[in-house]
Backbone as CSV, one residue per row, in Angstrom:
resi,resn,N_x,N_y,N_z,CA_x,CA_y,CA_z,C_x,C_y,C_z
1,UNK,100.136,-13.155,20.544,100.007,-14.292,19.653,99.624,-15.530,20.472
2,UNK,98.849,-16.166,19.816,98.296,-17.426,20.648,99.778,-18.513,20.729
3,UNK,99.562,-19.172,21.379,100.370,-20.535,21.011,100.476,-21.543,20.453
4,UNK,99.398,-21.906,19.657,99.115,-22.597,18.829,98.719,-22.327,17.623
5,UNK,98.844,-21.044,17.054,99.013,-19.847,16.069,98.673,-20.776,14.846
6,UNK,99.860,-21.463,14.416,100.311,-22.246,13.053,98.895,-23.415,12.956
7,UNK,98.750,-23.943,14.204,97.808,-24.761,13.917,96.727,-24.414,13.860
8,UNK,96.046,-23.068,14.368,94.956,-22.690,14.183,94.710,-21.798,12.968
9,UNK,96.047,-21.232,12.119,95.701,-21.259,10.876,95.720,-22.141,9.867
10,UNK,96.381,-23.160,9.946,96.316,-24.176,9.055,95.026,-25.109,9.134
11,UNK,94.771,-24.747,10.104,92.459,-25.369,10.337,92.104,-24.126,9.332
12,UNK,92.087,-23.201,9.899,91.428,-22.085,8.910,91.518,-22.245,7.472
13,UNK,92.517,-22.383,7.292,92.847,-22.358,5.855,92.193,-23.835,5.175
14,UNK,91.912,-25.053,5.425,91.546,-25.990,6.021,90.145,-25.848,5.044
15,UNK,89.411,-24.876,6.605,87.977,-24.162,6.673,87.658,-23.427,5.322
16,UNK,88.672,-22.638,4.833,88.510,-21.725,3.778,88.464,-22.660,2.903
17,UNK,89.429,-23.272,2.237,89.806,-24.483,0.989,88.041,-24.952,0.781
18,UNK,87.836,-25.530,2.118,86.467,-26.247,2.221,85.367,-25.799,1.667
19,UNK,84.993,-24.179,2.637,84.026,-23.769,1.762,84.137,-23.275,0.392
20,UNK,85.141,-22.945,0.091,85.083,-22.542,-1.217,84.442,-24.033,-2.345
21,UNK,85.030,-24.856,-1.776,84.564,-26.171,-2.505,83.164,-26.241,-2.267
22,UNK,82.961,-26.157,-1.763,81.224,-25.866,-1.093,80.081,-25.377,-1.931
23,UNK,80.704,-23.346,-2.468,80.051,-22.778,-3.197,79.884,-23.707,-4.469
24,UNK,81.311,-23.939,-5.032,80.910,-24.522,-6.296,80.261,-25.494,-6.263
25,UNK,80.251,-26.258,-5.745,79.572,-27.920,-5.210,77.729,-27.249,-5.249
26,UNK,77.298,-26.483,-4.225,76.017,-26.079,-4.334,76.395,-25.530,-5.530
27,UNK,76.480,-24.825,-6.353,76.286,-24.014,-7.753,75.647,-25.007,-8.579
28,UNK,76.935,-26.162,-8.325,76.730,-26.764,-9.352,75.575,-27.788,-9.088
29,UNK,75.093,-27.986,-8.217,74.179,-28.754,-8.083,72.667,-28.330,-8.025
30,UNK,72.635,-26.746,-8.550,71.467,-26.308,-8.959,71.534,-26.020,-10.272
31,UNK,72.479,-26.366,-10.831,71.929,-26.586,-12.092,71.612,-27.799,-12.705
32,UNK,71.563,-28.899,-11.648,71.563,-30.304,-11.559,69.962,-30.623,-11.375
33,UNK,69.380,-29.643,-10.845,67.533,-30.134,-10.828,67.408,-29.660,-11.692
34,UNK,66.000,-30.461,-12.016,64.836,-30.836,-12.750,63.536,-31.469,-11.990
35,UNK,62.758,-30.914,-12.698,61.251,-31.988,-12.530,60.550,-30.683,-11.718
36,UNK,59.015,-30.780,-11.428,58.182,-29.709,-11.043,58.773,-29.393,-9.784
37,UNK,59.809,-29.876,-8.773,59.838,-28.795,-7.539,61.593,-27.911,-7.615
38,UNK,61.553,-28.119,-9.047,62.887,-27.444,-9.396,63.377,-25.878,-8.513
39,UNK,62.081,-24.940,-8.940,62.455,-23.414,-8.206,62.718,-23.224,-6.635
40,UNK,61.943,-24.070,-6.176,62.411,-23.571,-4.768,63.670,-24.625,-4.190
41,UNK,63.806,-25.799,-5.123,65.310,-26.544,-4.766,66.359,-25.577,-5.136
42,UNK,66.415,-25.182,-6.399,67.881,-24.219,-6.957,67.748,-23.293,-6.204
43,UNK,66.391,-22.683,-6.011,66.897,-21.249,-4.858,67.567,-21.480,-3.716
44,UNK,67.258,-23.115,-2.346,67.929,-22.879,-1.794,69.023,-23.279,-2.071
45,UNK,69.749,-24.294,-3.100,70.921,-24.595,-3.062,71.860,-23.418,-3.688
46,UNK,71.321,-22.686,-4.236,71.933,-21.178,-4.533,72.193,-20.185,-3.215
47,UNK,71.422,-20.372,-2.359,70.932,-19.875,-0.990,72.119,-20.404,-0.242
48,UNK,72.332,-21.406,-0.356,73.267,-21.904,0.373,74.825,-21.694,-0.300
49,UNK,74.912,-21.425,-1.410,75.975,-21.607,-2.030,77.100,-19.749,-1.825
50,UNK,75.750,-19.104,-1.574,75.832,-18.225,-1.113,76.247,-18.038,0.394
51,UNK,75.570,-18.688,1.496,75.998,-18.613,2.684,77.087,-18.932,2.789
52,UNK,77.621,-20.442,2.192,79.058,-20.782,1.967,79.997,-20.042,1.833
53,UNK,79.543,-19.328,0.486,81.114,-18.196,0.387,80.877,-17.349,1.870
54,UNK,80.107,-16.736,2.051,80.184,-15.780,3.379,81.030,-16.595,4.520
55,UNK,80.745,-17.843,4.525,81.463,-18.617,5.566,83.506,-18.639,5.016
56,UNK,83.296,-18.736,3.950,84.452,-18.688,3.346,85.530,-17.230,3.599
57,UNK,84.436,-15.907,3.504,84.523,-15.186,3.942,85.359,-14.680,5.032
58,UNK,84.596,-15.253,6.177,84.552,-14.854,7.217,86.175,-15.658,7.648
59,UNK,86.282,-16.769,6.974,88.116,-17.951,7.086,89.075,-16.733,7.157
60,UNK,88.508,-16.204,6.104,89.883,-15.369,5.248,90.199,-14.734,6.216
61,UNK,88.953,-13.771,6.739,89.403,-12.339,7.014,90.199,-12.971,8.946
62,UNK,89.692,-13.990,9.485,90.026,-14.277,10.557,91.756,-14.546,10.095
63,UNK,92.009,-15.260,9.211,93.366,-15.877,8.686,93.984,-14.706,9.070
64,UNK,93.802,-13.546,8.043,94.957,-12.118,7.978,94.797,-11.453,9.196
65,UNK,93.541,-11.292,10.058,93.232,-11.073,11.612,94.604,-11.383,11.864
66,UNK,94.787,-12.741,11.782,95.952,-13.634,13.063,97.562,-13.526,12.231
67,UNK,97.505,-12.869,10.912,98.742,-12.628,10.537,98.909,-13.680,9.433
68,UNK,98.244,-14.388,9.184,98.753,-15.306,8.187,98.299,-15.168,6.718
69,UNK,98.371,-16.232,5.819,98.278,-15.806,4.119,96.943,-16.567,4.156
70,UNK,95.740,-16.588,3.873,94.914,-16.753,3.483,95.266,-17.893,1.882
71,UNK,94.401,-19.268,1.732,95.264,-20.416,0.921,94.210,-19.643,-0.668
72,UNK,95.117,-19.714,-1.772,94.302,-19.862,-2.897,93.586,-21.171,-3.146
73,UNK,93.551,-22.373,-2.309,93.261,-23.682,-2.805,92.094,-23.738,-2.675
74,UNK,91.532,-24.446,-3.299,90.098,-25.345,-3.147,90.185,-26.355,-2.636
75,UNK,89.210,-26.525,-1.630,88.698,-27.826,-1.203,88.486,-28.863,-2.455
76,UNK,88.930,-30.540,-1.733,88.330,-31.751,-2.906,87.198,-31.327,-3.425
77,UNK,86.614,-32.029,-4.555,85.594,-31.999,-5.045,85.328,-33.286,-6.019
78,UNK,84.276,-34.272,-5.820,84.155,-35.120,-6.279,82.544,-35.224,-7.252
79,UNK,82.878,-35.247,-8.608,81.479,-35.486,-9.723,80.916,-36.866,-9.162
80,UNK,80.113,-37.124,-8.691,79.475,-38.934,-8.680,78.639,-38.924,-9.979
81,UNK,77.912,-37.894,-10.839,77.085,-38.076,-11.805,75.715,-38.468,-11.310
82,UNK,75.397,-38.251,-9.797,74.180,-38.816,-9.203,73.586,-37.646,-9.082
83,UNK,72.412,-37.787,-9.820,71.697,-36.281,-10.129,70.087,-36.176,-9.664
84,UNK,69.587,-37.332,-9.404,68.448,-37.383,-8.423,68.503,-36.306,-7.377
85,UNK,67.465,-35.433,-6.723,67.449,-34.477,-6.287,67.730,-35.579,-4.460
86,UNK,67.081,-36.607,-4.641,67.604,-37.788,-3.035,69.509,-37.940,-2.843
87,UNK,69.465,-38.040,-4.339,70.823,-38.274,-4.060,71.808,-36.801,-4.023
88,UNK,71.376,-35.800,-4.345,72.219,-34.309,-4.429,72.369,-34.243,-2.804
89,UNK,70.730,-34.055,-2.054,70.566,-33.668,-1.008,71.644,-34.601,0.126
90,UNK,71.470,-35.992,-0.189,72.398,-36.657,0.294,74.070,-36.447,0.148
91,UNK,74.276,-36.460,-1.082,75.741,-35.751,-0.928,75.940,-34.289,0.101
92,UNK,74.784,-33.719,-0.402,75.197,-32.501,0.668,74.785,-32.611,2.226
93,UNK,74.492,-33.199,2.324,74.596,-33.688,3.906,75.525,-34.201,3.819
94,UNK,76.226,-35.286,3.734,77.625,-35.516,3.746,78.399,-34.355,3.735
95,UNK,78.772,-33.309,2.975,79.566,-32.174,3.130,79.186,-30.900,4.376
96,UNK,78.070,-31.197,4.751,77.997,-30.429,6.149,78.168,-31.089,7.259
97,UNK,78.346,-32.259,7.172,78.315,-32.980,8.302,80.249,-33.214,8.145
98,UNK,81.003,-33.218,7.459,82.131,-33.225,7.200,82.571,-31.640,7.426
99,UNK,82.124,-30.461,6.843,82.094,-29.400,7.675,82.286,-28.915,9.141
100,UNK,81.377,-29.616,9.506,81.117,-29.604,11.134,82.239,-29.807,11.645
101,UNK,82.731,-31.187,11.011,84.049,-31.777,11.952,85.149,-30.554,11.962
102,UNK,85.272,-29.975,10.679,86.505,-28.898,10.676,86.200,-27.311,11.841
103,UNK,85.081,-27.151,12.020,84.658,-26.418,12.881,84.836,-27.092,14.163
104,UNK,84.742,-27.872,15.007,84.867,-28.802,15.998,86.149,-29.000,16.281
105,UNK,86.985,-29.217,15.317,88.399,-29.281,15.307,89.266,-27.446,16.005
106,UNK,88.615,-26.828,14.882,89.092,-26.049,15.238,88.446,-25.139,16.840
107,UNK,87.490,-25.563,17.280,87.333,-24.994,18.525,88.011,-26.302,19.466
108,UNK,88.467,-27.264,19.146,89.349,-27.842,20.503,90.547,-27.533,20.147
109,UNK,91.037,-26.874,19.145,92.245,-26.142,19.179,92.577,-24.749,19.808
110,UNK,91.380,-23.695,19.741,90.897,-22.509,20.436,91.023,-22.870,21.689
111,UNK,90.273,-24.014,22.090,89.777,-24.505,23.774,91.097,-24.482,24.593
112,UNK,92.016,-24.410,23.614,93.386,-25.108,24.627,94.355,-24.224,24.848
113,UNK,93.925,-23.002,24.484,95.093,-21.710,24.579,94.327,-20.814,25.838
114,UNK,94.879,-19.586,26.056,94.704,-19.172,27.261,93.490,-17.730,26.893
115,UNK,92.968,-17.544,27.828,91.968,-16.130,27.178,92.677,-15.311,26.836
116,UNK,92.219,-14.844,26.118,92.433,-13.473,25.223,91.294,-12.894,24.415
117,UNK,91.109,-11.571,23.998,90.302,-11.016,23.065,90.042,-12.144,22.010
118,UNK,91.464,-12.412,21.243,91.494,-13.137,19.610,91.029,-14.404,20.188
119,UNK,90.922,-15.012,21.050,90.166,-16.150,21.502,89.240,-16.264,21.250
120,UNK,88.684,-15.460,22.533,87.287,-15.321,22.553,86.312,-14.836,20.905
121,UNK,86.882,-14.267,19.965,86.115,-14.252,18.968,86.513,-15.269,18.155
122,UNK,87.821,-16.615,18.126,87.535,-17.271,17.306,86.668,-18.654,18.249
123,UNK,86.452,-18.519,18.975,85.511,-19.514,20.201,84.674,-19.504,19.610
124,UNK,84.027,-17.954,19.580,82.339,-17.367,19.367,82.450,-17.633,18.084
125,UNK,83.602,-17.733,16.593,83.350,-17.738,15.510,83.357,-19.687,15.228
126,UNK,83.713,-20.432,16.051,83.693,-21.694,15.637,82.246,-22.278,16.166
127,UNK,81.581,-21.577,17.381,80.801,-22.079,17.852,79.739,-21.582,17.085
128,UNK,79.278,-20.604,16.665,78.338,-19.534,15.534,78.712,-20.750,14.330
129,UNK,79.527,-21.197,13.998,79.387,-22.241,12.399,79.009,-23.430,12.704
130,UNK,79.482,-24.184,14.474,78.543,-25.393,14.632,77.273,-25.115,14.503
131,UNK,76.650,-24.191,15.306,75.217,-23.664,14.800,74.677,-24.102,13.761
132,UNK,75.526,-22.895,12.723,75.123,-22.922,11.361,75.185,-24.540,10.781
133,UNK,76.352,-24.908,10.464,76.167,-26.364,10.434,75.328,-27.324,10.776
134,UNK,74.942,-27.371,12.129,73.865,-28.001,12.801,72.557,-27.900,12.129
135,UNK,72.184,-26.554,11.790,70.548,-26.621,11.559,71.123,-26.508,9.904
136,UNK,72.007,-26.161,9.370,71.892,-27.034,7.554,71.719,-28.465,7.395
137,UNK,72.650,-28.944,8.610,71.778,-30.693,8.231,70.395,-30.842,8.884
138,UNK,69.972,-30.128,9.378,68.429,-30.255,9.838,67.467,-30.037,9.326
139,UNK,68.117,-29.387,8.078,67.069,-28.393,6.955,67.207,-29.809,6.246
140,UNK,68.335,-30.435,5.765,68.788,-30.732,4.597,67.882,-32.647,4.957
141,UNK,67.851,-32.821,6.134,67.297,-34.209,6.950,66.123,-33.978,6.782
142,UNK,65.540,-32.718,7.109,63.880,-32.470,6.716,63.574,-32.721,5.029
143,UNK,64.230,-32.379,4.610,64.038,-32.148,2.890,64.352,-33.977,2.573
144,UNK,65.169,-34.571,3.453,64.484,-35.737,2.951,64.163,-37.043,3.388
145,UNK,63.174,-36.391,4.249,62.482,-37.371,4.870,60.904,-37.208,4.045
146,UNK,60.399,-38.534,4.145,59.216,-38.485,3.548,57.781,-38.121,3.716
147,UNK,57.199,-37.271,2.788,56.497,-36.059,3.213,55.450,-36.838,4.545
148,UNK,54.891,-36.536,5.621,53.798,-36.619,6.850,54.978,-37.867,7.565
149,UNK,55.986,-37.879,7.387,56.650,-38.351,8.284,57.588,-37.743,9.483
150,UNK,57.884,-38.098,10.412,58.226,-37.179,11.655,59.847,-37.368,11.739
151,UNK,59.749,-39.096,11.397,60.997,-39.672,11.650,62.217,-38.668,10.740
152,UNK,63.285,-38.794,11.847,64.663,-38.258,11.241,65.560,-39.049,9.979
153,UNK,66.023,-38.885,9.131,66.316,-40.020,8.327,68.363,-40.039,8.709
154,UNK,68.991,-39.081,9.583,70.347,-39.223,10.389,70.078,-39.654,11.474
């Protein structure tokens, strides 16, 4: 057992709550476009809503890995009623970039225990979601920046 056990499931669980808020958050925000570039917006925010749960996924099964209860809760979730496809994309950059932090968190909690097997795969599993995290706001910064422009808009 690690030594910091309790706290590295209570990040997890944390992690899980989160994405689950996530899926619904993308769900619901493809049914939120309109206007001619509707199909390939809902596909990826469906796309994503999808990766989410897998990320959600992946909380759980690490949680019962390490012995603990996996949370029924959901992450916050806040309606703004801002339904512009500028302003969706923007909320959801905000939630990956708030993401990130819980991944980050939880690898300087990993960082501080001693090697082991269960380490080393939740290391490789926090560092594999900065990744992921990383290039969703890169997708999500491209999508809205303005078209023949280079500039980053984070």
């Amino acid at each position: 057992m690690l030594s910091n056990t309790p706290a590295i499931l209570a990040k997890l669980n944390e992690i899980l709550e989160y994405e689950l808020a996530g899926v619904v958050r993308y769900t619901h925000y493809s049914f939120m476009v309109f206007g001619f570039g509707r199909i390939p917006i809902v596909g990826w925010f469906r796309g994503a809503a999808s990766e989410t749960l897998t990320h959600a996924h992946r909380a759980g099964e690490l949680i019962t890995h390490l012995g603990g209860h996996p949370t029924l809760g959901i992450g916050r979730m806040l309606e703004t009623s801002r339904h512009e496809v500028r302003d969706i994309l923007e909320e959801a950059l905000a939630y990956e970039r708030n993401g990130l932090v819980h991944y980050y968190d939880l690898l300087a909690l990993v960082e501080q225990e001693q090697r082991t097997a269960t380490l080393i795969m939740l290391e490789e599993y926090a560092r594999q979601l900065i990744a992921e995290e990383e290039a969703h706001i890169g997708d999500i910064d491209k999508m809205l920046r303005v078209p023949g422009t280079l500039e980053s808009v984070i």
